[in-house]
PQR file of N, CA, C, O and H, with PARSE charges and radii, in Angstrom:
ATOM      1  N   UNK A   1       4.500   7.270  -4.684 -0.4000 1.5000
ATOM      2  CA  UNK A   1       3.312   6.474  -4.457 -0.0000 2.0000
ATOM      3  C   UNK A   1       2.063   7.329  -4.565  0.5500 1.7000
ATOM      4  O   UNK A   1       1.045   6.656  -4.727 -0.5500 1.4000
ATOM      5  N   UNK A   2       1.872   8.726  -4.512 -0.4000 1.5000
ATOM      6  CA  UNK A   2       0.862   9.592  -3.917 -0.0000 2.0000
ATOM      7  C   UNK A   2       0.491   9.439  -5.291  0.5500 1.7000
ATOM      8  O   UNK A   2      -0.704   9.726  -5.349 -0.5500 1.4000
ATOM      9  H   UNK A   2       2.699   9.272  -4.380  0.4000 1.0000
ATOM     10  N   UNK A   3       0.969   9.092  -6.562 -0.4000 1.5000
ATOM     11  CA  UNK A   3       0.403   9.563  -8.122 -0.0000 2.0000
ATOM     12  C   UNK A   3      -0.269   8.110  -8.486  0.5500 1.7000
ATOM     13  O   UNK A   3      -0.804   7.946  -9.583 -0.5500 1.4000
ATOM     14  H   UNK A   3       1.940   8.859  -6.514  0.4000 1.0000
ATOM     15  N   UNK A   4      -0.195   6.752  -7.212 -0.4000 1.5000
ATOM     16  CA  UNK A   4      -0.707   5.836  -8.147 -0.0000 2.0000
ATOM     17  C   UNK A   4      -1.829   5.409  -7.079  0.5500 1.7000
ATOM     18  O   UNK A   4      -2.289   4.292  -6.846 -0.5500 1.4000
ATOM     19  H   UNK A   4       0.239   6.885  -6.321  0.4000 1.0000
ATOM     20  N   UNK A   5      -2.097   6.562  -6.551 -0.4000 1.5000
ATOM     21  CA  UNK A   5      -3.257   6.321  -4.735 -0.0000 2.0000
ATOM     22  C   UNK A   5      -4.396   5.876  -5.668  0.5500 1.7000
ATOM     23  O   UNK A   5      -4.433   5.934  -6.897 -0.5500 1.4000
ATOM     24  H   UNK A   5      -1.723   7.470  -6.740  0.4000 1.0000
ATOM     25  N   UNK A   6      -5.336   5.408  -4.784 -0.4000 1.5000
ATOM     26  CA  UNK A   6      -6.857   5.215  -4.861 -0.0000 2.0000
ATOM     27  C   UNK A   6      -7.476   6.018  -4.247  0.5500 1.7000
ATOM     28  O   UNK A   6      -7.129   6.245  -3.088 -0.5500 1.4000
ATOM     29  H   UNK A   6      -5.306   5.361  -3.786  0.4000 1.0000
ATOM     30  N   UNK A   7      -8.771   6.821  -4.908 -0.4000 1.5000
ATOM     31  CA  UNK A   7      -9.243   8.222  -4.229 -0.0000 2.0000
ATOM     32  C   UNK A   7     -10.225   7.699  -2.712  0.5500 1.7000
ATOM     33  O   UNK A   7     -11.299   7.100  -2.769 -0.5500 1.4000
ATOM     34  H   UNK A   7      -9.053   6.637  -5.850  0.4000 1.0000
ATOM     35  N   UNK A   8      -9.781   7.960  -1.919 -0.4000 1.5000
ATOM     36  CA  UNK A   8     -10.427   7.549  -0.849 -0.0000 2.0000
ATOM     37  C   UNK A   8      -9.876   6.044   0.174  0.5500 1.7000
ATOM     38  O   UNK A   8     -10.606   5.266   0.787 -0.5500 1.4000
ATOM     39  H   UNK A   8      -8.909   8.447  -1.872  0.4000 1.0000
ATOM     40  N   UNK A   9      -8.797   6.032   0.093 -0.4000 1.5000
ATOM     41  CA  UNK A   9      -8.284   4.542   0.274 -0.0000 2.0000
ATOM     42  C   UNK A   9      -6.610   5.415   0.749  0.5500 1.7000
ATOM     43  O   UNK A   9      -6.226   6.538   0.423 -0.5500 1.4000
ATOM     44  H   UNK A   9      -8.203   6.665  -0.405  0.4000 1.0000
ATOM     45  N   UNK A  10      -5.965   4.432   1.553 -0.4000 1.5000
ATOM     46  CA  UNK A  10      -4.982   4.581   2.283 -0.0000 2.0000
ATOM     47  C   UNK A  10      -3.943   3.794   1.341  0.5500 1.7000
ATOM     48  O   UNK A  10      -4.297   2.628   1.164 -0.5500 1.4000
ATOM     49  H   UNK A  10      -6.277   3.519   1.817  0.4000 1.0000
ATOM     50  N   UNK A  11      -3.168   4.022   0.921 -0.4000 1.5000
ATOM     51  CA  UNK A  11      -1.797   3.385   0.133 -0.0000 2.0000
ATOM     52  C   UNK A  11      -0.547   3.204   0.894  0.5500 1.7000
ATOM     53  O   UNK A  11       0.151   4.192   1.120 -0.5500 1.4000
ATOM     54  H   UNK A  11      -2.879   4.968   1.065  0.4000 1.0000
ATOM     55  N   UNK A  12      -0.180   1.976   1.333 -0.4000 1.5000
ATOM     56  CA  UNK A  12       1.075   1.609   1.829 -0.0000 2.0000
ATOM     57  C   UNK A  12       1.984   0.759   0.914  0.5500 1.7000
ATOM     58  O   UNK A  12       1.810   0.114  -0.120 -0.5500 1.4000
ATOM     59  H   UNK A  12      -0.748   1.173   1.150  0.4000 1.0000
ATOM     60  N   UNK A  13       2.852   0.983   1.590 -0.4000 1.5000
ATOM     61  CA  UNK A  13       4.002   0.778   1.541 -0.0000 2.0000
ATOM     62  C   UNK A  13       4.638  -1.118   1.649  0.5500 1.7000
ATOM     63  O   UNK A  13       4.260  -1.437   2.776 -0.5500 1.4000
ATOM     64  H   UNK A  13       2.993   1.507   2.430  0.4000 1.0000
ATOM     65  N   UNK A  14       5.106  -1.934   1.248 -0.4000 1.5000
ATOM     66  CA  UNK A  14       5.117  -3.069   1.747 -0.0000 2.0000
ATOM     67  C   UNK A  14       5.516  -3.343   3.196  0.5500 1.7000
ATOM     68  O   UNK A  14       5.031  -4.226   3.903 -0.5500 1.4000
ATOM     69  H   UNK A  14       5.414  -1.675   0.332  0.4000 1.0000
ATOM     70  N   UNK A  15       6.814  -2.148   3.676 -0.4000 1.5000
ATOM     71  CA  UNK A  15       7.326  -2.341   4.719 -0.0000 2.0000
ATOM     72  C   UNK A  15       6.262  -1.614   5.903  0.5500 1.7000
ATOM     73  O   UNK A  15       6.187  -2.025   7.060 -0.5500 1.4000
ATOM     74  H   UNK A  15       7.208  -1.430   3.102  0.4000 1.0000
ATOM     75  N   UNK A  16       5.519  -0.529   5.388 -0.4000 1.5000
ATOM     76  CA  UNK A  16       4.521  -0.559   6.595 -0.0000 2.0000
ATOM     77  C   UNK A  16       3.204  -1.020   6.045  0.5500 1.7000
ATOM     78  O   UNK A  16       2.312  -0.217   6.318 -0.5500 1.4000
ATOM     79  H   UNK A  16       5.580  -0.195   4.448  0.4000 1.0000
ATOM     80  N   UNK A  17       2.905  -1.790   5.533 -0.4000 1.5000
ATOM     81  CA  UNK A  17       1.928  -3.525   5.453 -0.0000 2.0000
ATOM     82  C   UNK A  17       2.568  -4.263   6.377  0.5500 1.7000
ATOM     83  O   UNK A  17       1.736  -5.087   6.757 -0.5500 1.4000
ATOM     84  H   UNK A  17       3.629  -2.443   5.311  0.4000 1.0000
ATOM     85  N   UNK A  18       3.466  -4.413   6.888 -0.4000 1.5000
ATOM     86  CA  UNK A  18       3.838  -5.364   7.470 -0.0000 2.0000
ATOM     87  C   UNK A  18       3.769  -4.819   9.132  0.5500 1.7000
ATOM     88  O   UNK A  18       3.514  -5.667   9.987 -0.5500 1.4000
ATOM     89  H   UNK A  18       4.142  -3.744   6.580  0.4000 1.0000
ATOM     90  N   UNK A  19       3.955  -3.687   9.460 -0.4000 1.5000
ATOM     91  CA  UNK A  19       3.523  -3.241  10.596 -0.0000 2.0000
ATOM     92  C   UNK A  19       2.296  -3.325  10.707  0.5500 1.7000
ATOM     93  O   UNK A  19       1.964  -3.860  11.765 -0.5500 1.4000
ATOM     94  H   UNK A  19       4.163  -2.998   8.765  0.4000 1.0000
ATOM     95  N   UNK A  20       1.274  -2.948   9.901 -0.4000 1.5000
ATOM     96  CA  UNK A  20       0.182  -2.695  10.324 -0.0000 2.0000
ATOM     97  C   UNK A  20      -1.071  -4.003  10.168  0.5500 1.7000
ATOM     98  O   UNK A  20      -2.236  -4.069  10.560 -0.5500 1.4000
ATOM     99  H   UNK A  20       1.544  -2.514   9.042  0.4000 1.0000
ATOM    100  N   UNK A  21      -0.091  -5.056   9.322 -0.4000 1.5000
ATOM    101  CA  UNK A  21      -1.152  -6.196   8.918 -0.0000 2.0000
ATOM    102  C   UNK A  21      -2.385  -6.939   9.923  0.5500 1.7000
ATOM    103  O   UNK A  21      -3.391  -7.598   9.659 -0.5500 1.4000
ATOM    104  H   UNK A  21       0.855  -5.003   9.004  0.4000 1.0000
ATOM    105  N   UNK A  22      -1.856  -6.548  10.977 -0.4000 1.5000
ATOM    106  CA  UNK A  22      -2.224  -7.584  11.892 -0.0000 2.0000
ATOM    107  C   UNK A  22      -3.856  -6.538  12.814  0.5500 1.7000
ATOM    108  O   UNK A  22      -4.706  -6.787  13.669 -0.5500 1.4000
ATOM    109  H   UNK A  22      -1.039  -6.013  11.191  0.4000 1.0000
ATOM    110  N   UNK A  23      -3.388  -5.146  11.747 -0.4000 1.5000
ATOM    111  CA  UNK A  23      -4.857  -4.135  12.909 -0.0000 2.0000
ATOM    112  C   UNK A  23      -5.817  -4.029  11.785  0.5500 1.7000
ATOM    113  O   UNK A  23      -7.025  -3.927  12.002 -0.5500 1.4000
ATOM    114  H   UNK A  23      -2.698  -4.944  11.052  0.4000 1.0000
ATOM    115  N   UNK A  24      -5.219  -4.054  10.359 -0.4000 1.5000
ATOM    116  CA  UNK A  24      -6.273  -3.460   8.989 -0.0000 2.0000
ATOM    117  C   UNK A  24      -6.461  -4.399   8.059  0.5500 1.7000
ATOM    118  O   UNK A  24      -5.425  -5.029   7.846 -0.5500 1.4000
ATOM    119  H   UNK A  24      -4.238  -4.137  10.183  0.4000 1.0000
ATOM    120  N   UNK A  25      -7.649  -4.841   7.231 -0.4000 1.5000
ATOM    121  CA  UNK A  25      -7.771  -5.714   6.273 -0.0000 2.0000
ATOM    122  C   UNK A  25      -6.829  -5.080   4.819  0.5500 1.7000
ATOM    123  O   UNK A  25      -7.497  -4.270   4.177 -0.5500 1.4000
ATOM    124  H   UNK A  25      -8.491  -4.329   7.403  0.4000 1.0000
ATOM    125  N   UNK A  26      -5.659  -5.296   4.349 -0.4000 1.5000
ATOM    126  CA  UNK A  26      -5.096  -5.099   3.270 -0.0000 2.0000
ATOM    127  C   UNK A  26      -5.510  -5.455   1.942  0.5500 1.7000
ATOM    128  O   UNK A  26      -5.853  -6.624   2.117 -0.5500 1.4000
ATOM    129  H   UNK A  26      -5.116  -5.953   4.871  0.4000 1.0000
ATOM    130  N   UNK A  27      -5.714  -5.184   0.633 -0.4000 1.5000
ATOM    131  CA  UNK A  27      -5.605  -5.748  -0.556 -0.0000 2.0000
ATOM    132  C   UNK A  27      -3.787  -5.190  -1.361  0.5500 1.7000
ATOM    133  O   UNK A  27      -3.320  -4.053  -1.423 -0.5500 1.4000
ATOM    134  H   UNK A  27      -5.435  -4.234   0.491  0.4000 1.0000
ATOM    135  N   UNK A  28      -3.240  -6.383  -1.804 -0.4000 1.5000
ATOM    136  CA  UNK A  28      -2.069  -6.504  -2.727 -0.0000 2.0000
ATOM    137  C   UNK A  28      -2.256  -5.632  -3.955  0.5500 1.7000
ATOM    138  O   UNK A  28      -2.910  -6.220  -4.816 -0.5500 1.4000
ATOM    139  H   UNK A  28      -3.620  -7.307  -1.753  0.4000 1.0000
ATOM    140  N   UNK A  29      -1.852  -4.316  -4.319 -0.4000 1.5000
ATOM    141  CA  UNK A  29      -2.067  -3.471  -5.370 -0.0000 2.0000
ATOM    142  C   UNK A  29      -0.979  -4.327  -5.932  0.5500 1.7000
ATOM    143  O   UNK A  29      -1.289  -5.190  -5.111 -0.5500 1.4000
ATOM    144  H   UNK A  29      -1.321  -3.838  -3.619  0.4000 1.0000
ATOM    145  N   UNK A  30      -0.338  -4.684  -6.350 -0.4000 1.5000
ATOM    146  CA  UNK A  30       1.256  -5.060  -7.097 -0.0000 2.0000
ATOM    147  C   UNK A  30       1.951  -4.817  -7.117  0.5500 1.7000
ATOM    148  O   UNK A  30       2.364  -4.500  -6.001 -0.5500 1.4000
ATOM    149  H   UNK A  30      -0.086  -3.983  -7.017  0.4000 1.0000
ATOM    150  N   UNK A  31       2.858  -4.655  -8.158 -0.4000 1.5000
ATOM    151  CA  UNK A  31       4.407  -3.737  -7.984 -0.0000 2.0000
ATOM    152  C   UNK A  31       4.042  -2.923  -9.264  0.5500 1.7000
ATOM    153  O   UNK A  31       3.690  -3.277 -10.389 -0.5500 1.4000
ATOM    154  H   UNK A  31       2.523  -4.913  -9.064  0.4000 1.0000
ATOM    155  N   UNK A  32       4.256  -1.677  -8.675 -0.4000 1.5000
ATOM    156  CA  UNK A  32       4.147  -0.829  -9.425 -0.0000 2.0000
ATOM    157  C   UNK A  32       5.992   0.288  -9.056  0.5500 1.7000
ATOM    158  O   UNK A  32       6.803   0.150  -8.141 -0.5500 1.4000
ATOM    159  H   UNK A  32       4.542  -1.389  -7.761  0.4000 1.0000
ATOM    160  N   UNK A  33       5.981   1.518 -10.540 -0.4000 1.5000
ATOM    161  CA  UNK A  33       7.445   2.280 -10.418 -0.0000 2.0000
ATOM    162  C   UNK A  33       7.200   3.222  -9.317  0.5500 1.7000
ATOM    163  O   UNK A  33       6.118   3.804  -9.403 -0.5500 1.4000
ATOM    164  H   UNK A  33       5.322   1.630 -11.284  0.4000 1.0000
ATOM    165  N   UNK A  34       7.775   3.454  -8.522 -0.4000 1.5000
ATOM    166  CA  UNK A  34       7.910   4.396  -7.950 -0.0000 2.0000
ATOM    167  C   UNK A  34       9.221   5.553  -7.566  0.5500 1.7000
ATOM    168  O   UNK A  34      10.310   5.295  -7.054 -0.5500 1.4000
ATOM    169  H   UNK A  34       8.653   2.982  -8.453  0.4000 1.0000
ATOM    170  N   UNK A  35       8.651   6.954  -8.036 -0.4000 1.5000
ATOM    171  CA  UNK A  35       9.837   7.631  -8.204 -0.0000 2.0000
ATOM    172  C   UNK A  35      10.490   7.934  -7.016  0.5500 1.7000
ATOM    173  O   UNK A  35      10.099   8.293  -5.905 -0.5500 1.4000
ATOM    174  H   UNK A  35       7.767   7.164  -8.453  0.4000 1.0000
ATOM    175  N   UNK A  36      12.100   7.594  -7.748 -0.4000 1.5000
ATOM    176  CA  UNK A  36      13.359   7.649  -6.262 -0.0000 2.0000
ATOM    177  C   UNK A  36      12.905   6.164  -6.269  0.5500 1.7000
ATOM    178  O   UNK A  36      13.712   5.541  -6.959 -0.5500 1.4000
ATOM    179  H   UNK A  36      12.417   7.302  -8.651  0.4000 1.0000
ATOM    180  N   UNK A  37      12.059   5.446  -5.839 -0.4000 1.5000
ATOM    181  CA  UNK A  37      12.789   4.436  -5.651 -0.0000 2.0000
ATOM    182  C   UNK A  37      12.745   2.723  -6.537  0.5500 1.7000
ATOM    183  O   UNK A  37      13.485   1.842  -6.100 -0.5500 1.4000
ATOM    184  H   UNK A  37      11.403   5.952  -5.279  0.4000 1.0000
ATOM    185  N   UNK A  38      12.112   2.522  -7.376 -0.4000 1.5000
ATOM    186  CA  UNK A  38      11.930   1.844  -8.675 -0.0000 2.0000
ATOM    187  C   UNK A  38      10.807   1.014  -8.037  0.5500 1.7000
ATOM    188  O   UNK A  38      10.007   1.480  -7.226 -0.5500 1.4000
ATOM    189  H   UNK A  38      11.510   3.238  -7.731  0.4000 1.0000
ATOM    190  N   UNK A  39      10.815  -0.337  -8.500 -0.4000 1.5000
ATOM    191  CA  UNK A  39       9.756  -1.411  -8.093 -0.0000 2.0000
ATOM    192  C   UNK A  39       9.675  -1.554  -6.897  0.5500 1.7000
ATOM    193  O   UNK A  39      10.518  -1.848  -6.049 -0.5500 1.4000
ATOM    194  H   UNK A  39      11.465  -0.716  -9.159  0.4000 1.0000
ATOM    195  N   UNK A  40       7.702  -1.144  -6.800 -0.4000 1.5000
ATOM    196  CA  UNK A  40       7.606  -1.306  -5.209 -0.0000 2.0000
ATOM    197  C   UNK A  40       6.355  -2.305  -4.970  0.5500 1.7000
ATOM    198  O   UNK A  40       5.387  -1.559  -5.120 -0.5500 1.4000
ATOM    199  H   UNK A  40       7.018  -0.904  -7.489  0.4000 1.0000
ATOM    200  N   UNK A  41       6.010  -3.211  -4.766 -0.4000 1.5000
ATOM    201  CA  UNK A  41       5.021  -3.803  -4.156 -0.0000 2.0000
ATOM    202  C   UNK A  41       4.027  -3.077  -2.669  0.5500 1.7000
ATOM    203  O   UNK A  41       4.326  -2.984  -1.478 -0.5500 1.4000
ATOM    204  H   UNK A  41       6.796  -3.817  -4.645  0.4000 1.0000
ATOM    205  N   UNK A  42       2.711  -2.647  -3.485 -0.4000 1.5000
ATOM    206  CA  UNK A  42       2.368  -1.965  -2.690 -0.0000 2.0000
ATOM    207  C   UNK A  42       0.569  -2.364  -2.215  0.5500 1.7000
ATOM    208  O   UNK A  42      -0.236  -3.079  -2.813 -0.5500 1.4000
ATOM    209  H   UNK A  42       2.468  -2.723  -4.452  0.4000 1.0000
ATOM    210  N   UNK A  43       0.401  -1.557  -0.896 -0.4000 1.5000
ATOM    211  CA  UNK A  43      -0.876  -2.224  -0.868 -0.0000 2.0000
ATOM    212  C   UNK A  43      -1.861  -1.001  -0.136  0.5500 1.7000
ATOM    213  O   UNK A  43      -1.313  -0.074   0.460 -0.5500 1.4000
ATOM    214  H   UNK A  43       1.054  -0.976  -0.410  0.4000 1.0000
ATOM    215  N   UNK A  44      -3.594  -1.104  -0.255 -0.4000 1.5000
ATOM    216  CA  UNK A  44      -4.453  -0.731  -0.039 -0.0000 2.0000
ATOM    217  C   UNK A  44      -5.132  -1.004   1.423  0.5500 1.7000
ATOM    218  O   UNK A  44      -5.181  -2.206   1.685 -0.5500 1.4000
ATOM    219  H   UNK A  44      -4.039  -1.858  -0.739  0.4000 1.0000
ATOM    220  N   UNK A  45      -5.680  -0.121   2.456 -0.4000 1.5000
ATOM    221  CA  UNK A  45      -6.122  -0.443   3.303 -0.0000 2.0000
ATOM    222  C   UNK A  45      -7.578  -0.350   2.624  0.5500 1.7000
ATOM    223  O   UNK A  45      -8.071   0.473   1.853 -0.5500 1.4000
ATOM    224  H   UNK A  45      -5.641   0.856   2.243  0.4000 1.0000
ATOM    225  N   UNK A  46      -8.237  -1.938   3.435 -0.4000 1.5000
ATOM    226  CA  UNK A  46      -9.425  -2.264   3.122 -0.0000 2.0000
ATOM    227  C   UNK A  46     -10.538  -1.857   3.897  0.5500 1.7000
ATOM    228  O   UNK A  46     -11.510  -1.312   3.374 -0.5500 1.4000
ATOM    229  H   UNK A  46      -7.837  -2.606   4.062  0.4000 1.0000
ATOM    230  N   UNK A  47     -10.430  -2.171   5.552 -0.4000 1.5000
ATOM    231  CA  UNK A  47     -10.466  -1.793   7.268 -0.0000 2.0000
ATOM    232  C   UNK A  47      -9.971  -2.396   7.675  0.5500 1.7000
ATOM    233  O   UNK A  47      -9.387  -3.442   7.392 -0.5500 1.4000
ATOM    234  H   UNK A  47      -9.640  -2.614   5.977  0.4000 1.0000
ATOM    235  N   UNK A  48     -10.232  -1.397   9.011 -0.4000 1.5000
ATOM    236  CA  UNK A  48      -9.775  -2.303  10.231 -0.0000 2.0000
ATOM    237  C   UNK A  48     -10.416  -3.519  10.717  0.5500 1.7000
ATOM    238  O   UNK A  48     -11.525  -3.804  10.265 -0.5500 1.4000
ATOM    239  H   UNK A  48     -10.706  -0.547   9.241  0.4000 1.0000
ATOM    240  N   UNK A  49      -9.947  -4.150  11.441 -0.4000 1.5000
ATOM    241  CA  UNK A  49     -10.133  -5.332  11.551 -0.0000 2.0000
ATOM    242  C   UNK A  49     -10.937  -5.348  12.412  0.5500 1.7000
ATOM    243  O   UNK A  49     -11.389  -6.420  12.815 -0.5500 1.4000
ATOM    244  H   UNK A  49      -9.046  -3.918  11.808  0.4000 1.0000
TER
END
């Protein structure tokens, strides 16, 4: 994931988007490859809430 970051922006994970949805405003990056582990749906912290 660290090779498809946004410079200045937090990159998660879908499974911790889902922990954290409810404290930070998210945007849906898509599914993108990720090495080791193939298609990942991933997302951007926007802020906190």
């Amino acid at each position: 994931m660290e090779s498809h970051g946004v410079v200045g922006r937090v990159h998660l994970s879908a499974e911790t988007a889902k922990l954290v949805k409810h404290e930070f405003d998210l945007e849906e990056r898509g599914t993108i490859e990720v090495k080791g582990k193939g298609a990942m749906t991933t997302y951007v912290v926007r802020e906190p809430l």
